[in-house]
Backbone bond lengths (Angstrom), bond angles and torsions (degrees), N, CA, C in turn:
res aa  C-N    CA-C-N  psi(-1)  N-CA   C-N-CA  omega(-1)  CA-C   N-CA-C  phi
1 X - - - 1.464 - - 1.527 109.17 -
2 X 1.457 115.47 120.14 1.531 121.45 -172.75 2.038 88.25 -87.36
3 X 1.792 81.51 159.57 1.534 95.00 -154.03 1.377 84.84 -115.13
4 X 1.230 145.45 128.21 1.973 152.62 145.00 1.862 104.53 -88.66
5 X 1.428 110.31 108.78 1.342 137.49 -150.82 1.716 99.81 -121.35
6 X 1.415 115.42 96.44 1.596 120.40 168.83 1.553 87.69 -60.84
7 X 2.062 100.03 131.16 1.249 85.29 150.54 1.677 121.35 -124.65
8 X 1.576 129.62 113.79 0.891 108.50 -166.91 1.767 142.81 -107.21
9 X 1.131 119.08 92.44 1.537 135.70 -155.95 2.125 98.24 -63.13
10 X 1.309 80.83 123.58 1.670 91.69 -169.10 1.593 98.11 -123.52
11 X 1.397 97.73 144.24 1.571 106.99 172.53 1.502 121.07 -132.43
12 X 1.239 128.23 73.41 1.317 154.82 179.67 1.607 124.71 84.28
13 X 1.250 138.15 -40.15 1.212 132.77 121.58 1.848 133.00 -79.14
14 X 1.085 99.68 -39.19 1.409 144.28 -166.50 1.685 128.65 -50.14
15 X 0.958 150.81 88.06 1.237 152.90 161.22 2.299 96.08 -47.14
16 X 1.691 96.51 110.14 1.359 68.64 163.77 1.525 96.56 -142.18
17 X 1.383 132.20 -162.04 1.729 133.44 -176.75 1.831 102.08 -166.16
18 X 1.233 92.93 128.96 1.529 96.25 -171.54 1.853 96.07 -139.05
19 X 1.298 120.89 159.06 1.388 111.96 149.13 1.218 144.33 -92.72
20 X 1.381 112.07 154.53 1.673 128.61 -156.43 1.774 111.58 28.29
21 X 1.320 84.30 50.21 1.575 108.19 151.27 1.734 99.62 73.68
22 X 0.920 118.36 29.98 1.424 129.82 -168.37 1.865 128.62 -135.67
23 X 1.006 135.29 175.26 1.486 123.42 -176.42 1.699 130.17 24.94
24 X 1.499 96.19 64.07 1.572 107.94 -159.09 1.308 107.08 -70.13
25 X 1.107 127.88 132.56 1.679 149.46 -178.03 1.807 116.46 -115.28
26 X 1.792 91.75 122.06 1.499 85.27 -162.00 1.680 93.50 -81.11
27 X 1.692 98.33 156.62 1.291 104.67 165.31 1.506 130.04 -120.12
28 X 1.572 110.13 -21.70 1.456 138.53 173.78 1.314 127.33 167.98
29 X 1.589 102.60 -146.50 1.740 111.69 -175.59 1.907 91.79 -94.26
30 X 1.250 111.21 124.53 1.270 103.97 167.39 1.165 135.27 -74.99
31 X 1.141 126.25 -23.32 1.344 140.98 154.89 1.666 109.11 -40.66
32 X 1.007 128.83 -48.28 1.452 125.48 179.14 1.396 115.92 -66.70
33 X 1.667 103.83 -48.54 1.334 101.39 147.40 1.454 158.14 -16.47
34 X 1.676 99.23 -52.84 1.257 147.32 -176.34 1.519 102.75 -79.12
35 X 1.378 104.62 -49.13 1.882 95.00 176.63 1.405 117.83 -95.42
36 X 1.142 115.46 -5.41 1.758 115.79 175.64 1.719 97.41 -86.13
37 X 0.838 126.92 -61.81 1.345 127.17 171.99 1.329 114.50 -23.67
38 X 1.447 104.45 -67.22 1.772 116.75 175.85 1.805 114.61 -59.43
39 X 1.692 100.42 -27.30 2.083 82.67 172.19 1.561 92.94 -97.16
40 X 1.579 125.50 11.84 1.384 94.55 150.35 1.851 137.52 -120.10
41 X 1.362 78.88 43.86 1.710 87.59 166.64 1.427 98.40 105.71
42 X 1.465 148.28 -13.13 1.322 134.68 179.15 1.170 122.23 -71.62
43 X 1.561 104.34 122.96 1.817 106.01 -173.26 1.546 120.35 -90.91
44 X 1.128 107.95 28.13 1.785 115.28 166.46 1.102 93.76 -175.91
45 X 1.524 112.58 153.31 1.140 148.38 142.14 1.972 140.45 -93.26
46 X 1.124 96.79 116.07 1.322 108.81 179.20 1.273 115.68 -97.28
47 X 1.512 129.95 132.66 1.382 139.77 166.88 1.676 95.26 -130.73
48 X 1.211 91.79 126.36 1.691 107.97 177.03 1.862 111.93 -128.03
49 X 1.557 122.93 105.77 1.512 128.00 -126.66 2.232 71.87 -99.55
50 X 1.309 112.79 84.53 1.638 118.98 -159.27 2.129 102.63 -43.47
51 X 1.380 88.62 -50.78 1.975 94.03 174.38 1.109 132.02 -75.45
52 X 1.386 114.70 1.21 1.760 112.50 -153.10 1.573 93.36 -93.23
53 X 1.091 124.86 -11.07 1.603 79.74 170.97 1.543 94.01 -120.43
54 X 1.440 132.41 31.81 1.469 130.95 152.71 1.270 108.93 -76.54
55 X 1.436 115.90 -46.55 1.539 113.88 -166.70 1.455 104.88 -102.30
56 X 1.582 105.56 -10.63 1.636 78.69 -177.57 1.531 124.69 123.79
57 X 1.230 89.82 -25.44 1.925 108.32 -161.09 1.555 101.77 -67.59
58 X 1.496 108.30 163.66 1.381 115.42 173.81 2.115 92.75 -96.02
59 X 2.039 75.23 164.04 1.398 96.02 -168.29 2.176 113.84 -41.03
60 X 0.848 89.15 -147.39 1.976 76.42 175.19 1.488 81.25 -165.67
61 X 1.668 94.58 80.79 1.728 115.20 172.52 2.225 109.36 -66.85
62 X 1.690 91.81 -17.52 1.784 81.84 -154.11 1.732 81.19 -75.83
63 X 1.099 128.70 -39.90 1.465 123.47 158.56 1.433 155.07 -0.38
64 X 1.415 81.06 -57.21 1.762 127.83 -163.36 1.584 85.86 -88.73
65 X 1.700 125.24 -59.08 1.268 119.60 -159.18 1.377 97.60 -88.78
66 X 1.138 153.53 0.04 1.174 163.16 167.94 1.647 103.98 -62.74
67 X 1.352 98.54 -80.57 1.486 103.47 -170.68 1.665 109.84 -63.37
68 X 1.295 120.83 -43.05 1.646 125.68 172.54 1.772 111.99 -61.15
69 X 1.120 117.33 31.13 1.398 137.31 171.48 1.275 96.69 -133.55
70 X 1.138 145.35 -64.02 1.322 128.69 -155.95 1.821 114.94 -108.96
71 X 1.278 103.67 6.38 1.557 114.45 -167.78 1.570 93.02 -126.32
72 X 1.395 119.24 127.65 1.433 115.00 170.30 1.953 113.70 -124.30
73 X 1.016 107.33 63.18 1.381 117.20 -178.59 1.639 102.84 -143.66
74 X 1.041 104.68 154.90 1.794 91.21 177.84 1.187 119.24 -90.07
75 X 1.804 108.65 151.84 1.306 151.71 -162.58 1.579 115.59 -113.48
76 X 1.534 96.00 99.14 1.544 89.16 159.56 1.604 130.71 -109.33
77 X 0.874 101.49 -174.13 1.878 91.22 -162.81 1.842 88.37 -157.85
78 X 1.754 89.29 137.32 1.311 107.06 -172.21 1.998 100.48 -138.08
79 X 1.197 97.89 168.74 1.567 99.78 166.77 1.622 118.98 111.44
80 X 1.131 126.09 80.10 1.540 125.82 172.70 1.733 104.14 89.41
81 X 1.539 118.81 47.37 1.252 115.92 -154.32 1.979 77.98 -124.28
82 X 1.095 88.60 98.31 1.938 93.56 -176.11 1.626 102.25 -108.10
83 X 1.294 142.39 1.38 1.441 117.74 175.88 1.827 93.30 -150.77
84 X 1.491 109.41 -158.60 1.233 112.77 -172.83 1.891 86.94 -103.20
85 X 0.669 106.31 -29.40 1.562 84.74 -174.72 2.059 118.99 -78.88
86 X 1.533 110.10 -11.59 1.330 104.65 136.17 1.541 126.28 -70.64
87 X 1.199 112.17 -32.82 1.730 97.61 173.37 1.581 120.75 -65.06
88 X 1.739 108.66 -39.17 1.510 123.28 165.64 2.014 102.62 -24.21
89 X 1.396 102.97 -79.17 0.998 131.32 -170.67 1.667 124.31 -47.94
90 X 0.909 114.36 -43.46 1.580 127.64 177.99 1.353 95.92 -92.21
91 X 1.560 142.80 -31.91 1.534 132.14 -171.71 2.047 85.14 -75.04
92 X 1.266 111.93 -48.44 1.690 110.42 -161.20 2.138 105.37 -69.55
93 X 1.497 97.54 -18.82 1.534 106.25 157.33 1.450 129.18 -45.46
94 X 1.255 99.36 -28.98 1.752 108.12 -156.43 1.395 122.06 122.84
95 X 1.266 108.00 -33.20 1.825 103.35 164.45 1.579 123.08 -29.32
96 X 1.473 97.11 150.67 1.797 100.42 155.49 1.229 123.02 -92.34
97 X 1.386 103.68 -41.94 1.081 124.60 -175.08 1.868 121.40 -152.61
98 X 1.286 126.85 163.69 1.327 130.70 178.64 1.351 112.72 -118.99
99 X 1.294 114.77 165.86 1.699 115.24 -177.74 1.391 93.84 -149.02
100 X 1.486 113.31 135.76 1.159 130.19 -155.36 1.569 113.31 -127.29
101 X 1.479 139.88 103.87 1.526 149.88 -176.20 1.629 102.36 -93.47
102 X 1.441 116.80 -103.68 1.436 147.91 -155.60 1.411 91.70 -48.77
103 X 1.066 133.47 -28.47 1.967 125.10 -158.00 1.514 100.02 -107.76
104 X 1.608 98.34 -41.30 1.377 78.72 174.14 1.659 146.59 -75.80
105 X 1.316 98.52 -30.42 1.365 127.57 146.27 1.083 124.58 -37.20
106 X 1.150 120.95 -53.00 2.090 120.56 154.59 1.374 112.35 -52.06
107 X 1.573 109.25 -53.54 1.449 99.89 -174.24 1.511 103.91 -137.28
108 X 1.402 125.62 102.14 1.116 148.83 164.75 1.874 118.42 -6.10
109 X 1.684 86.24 -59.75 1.832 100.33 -169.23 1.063 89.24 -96.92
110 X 1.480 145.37 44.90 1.379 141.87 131.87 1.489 125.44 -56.30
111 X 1.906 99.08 -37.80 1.131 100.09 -172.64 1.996 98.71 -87.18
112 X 1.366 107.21 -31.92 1.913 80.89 177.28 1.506 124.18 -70.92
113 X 1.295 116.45 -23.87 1.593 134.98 162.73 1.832 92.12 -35.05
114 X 1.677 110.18 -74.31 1.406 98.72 -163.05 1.559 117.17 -87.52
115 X 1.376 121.86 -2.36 1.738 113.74 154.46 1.824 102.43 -60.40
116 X 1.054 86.03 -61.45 1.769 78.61 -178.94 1.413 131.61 -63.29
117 X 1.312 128.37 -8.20 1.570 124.67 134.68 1.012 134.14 -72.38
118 X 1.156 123.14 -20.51 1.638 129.15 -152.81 1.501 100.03 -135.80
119 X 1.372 128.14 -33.37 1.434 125.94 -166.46 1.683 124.28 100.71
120 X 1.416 89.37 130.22 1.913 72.24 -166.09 1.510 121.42 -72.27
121 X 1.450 115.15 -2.17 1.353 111.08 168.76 1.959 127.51 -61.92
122 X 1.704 78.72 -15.72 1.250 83.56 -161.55 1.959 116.16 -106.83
123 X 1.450 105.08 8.61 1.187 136.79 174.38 2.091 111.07 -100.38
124 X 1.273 117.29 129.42 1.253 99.78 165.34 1.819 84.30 -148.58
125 X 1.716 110.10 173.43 1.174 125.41 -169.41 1.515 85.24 -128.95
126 X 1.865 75.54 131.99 1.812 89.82 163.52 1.576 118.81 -104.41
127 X 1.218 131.52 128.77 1.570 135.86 -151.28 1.612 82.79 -111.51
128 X 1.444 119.11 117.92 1.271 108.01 149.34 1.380 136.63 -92.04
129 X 1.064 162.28 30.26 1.564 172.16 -89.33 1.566 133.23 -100.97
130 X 1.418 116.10 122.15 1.560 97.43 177.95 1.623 94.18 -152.99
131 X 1.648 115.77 163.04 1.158 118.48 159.75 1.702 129.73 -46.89
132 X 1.124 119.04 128.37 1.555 121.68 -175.44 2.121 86.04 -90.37
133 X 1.458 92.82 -166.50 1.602 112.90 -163.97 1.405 105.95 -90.06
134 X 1.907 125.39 0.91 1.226 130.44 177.81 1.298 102.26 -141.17
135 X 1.537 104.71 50.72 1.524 133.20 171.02 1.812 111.65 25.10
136 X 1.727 109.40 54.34 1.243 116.70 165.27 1.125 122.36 -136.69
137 X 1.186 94.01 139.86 2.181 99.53 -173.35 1.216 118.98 -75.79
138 X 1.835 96.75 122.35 1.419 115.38 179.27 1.377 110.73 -109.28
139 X 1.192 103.66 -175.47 1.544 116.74 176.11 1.137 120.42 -118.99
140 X 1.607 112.77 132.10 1.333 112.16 -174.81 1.420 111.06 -99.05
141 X 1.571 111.31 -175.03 1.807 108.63 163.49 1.628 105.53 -159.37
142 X 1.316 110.70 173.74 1.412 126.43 -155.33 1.432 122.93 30.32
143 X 1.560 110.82 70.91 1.156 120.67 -176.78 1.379 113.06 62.67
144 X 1.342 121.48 66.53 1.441 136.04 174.72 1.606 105.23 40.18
145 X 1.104 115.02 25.64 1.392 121.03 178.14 1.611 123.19 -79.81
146 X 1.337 95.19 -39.23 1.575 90.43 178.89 1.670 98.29 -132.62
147 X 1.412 100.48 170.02 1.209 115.37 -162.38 1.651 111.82 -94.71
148 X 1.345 159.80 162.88 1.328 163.62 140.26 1.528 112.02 -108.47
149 X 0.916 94.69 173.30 1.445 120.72 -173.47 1.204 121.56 -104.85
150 X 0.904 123.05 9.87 1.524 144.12 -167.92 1.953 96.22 -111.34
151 X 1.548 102.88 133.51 1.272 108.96 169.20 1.794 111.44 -101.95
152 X 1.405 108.49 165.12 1.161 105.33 179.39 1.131 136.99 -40.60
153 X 1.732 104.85 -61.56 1.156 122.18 -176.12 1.776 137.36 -59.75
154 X 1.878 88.49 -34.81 1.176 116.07 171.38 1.761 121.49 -59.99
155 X 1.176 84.25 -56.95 1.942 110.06 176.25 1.596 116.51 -57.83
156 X 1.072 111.43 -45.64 1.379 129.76 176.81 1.814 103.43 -71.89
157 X 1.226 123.58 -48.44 1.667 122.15 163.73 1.283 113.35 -54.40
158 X 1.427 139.50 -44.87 1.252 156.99 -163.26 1.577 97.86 -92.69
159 X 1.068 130.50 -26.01 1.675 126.94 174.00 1.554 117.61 -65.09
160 X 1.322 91.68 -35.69 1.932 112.58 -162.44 1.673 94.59 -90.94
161 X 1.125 131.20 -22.08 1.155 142.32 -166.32 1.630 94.49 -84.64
162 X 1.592 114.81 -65.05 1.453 111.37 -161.68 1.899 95.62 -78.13
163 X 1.403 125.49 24.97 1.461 110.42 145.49 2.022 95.08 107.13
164 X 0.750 105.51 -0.16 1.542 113.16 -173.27 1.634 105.66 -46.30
165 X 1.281 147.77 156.59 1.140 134.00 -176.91 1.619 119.12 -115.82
166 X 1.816 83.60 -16.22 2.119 90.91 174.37 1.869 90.54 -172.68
167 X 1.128 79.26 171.46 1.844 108.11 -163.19 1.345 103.85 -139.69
168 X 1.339 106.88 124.68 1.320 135.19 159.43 1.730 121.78 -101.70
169 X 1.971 111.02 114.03 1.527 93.24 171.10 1.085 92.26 -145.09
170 X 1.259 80.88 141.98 1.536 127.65 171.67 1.530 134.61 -87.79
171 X 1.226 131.43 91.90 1.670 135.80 -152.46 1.934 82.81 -85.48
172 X 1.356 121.33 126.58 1.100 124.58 -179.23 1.578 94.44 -102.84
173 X 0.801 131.84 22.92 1.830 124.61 164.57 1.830 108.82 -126.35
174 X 1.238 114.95 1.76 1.420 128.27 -170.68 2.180 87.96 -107.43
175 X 1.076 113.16 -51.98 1.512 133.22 -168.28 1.787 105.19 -32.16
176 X 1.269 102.56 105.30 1.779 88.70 169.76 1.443 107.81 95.63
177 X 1.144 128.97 -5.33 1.209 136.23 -157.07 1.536 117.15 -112.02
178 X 1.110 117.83 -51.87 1.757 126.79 148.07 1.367 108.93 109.42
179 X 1.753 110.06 0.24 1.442 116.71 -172.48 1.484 109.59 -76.58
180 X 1.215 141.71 2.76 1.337 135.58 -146.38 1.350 121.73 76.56
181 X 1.606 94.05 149.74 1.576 111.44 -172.59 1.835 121.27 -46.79
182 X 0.873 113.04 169.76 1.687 127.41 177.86 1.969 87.17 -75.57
183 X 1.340 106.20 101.31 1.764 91.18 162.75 1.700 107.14 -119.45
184 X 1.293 97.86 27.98 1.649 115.11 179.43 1.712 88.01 -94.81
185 X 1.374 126.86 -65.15 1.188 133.13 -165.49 1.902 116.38 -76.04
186 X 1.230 71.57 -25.78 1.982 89.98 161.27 1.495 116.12 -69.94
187 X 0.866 122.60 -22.86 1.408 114.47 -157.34 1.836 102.49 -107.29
188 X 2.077 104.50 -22.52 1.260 87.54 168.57 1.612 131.25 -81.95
189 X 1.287 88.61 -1.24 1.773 93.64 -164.65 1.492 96.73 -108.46
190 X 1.276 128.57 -22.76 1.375 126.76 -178.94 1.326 134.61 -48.15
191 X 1.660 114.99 -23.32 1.560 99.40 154.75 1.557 123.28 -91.65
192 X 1.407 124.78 -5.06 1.594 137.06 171.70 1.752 94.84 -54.58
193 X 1.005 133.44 -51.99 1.570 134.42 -136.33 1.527 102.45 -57.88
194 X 0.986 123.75 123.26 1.658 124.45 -168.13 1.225 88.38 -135.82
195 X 1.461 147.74 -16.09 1.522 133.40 175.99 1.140 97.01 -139.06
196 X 1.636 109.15 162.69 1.300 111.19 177.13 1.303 134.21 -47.58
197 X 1.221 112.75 158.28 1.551 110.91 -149.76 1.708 101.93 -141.17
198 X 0.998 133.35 112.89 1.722 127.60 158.32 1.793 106.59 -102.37
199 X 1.454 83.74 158.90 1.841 91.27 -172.10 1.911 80.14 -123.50
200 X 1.501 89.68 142.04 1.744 102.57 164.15 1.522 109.08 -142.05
201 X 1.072 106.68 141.53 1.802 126.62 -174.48 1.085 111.96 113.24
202 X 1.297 107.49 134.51 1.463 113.87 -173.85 1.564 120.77 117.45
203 X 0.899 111.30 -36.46 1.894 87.89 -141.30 1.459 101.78 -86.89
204 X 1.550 102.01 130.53 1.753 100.82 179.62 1.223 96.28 -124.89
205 X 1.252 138.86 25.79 1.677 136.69 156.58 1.647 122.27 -172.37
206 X 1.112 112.87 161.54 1.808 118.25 168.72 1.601 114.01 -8.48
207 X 1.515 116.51 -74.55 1.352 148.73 -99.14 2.060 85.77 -116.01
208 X 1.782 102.76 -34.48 0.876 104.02 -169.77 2.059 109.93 -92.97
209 X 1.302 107.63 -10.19 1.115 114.15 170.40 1.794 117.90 -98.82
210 X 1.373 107.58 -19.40 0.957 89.20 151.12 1.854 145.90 -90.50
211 X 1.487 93.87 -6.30 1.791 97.70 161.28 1.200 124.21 -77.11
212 X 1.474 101.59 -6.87 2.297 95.98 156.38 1.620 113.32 -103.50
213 X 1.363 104.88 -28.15 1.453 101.92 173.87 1.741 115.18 -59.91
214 X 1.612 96.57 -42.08 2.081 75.55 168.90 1.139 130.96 -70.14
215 X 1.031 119.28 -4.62 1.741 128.65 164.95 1.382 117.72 -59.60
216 X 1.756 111.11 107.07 1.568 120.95 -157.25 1.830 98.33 -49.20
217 X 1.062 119.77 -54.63 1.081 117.12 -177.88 1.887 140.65 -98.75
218 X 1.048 109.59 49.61 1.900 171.04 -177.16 1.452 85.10 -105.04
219 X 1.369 118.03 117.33 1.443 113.38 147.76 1.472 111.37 -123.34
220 X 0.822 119.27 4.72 1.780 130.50 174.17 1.261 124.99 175.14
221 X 1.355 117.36 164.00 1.255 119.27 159.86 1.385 124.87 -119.21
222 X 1.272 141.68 127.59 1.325 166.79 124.12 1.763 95.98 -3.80
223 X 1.367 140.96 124.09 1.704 141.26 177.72 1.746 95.28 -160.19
224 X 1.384 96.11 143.54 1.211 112.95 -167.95 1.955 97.12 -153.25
225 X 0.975 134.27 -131.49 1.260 154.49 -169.71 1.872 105.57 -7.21
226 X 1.307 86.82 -46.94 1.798 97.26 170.40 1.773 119.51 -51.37
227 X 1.255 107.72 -45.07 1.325 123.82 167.75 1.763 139.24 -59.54
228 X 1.673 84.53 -59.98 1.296 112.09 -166.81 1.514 94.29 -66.20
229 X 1.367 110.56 -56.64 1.448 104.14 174.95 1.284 144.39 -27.84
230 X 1.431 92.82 -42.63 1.483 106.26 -163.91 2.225 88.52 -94.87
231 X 0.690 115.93 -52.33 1.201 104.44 176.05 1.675 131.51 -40.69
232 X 1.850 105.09 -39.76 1.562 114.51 149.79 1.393 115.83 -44.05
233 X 1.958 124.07 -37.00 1.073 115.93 -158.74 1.074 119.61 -98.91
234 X 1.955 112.60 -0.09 1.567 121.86 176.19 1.692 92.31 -80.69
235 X 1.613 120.27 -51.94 1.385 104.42 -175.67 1.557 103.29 74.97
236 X 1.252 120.67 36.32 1.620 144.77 163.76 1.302 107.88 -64.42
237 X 1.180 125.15 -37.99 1.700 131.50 -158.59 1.814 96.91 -151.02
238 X 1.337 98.62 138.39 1.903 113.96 138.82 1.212 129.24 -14.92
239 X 1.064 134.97 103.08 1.613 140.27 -160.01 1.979 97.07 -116.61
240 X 1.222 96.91 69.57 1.745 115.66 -175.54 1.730 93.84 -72.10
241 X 1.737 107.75 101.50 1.713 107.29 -174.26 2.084 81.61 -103.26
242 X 1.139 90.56 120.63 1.559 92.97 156.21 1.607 137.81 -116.52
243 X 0.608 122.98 117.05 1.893 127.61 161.28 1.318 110.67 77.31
244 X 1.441 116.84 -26.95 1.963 111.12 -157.66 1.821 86.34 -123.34
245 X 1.458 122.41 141.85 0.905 138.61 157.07 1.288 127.07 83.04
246 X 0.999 145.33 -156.56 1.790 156.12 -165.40 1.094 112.48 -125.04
247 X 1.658 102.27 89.79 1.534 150.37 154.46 1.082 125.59 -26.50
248 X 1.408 110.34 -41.78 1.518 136.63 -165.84 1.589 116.49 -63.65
249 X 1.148 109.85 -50.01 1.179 118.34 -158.93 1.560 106.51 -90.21
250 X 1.336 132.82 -0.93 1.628 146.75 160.13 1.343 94.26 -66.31
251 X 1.838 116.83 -31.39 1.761 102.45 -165.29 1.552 121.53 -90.16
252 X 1.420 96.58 0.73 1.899 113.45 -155.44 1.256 82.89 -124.79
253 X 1.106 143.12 -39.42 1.876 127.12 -143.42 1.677 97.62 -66.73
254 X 1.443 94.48 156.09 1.306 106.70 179.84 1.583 119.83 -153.71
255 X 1.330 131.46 153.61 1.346 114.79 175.71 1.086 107.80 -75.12
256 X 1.521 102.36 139.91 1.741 138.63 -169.75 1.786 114.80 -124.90
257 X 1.810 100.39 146.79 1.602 75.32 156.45 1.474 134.72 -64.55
258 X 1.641 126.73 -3.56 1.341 114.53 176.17 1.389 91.02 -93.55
259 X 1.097 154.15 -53.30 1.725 159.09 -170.94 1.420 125.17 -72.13
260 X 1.734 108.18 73.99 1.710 101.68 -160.18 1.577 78.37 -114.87
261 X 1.653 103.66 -177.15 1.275 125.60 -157.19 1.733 103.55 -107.20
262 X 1.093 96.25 105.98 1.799 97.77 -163.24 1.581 90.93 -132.42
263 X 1.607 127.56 166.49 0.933 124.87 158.84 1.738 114.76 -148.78
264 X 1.338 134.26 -175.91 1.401 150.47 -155.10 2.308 86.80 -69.00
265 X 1.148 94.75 -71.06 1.213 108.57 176.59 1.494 120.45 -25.13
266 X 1.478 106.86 -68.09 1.360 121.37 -164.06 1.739 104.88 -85.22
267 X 1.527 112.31 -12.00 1.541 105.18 161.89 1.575 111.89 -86.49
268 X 1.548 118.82 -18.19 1.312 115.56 165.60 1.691 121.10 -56.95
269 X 1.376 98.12 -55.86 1.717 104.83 173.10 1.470 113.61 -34.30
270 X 1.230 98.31 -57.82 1.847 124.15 -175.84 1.498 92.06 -37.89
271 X 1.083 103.38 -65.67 1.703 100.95 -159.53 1.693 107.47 -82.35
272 X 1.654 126.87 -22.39 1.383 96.57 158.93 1.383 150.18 -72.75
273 X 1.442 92.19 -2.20 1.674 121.79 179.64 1.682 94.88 -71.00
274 X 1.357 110.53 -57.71 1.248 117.40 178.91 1.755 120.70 -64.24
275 X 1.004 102.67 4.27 1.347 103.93 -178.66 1.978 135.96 110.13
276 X 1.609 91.56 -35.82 1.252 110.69 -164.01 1.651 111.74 -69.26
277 X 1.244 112.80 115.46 1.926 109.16 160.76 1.005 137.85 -26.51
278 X 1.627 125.87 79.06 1.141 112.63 -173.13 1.590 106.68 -127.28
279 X 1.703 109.86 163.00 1.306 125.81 168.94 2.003 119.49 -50.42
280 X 1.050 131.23 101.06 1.745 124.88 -176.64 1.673 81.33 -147.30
């Protein structure tokens, strides 16, 4: 059963979406987000806390218990999650599970430390990825902000090794963009994949999520901008932008040919016509 995964990147109250991880644009309360999504057919939830481990901040537990009241599908939660006693904390929030970038990347056996407390189902790594200046894929951290030393291919072998239970990547030059997924960066890691695997960036229609979803070993995709959009553009609910970010563009947006009105549901249809296993 292929998995269609809201993913939603929040910046202190804020639901916002920018490209290649950059020029963040508020869109609302994510939490509302979070439950319209879930009565329309999405079988996970992603909250990714975009600053917390730039600035520092603790997880955004009032969040976590918010949506794990009104959302009953699982919730993972990522973002500034540096020891086991933030994972303690956000799993006793309501989480299912956490996904872990910036900490682990400092320290490698962070991630077998927390399969082995917690269980590796309940651990996943988020890969952020982009071309370096001798056109090879590295890995980034704290919101594609800073750079590592770690190459894709390498890091991603060494993830599955220290016990990790699933992988999340993220093509940060595909992100926001709507052209389709990274299948440049797909194709190097695609025979490594030994646990479940979601791909995020990219997707600006049906047609384009389903040419990674037939890929036997594809277990979901991660979608954001495709969604969110169109949900600004029903204008169903209150779009409460508070305090953090760029306001502006909630007051101007409009439907576009890149910004049509699509939803979780109607990309499910898409793909059972096409064949693919999905949750309806």
């Amino acid at each position: 059963m292929k998995r269609i995964i809201p993913k939603l990147d929040v910046k202190g109250p804020n639901l916002v979406k920018g490209i290649n991880l950059e020029g963040l644009r508020v869109l609302g309360d994510p939490s509302i987000f979070a439950k319209i999504y879930f009565e329309n057919l999405a079988d996970e939830i992603i909250y990714h806390d975009c600053v917390a481990s730039l600035y520092d901040r603790k997880s955004f537990l009032n969040l976590i218990e918010k949506t794990s009241s009104d959302v009953f599908i699982p919730i993972s939660v990522g973002g500034g999650i540096k020891n086991l006693n933030d994972i303690e904390k956000v799993l006793k929030s309501g989480a299912d599970k956490v996904f872990i970038n910036s900490a682990a990347i400092r320290k490698p056996t962070f991630l077998r430390e927390a399969s082995r407390e917690f269980g590796s189902a309940n651990i996943c790594l988020s890969i952020e990825t982009l071309k370096n200046n001798k056109n090879e894929f590295v890995c980034l951290s704290n919101y594609g902000r800073e750079l590592s030393n770690k190459k894709l291919t390498e890091w991603f072998d060494e993830a599955q090794e220290l016990g990790v239970g699933e992988i999340i990547l993220t093509s940060i030059r595909c992100e926001g963009i709507g052209d389709g997924f990274d299948h440049e960066a797909l194709e190097l890691i695609y025979d490594k994949i030994n646990v479940p695997f979601i791909i995020n960036g990219g997707a600006g229609n049906e047609n384009q999520i389903y040419e990674v979803l037939k890929l036997e070993k594809i277990s979901g995709v991660a979608i954001s901008s495709i969604i969110h959009y169109s949900l600004v553009l029903e204008k169903k609910f209150k779009h409460v932008a508070k305090n953090e970010g760029n306001i502006q563009f909630l007051n101007s947006f409009k439907e576009t040919k890149s910004y049509r009105k699509i939803n979780i549901k109607s990309i499910k249809k898409f793909l059972k016509k096409k064949g693919i296993e999905v949750r309806l």
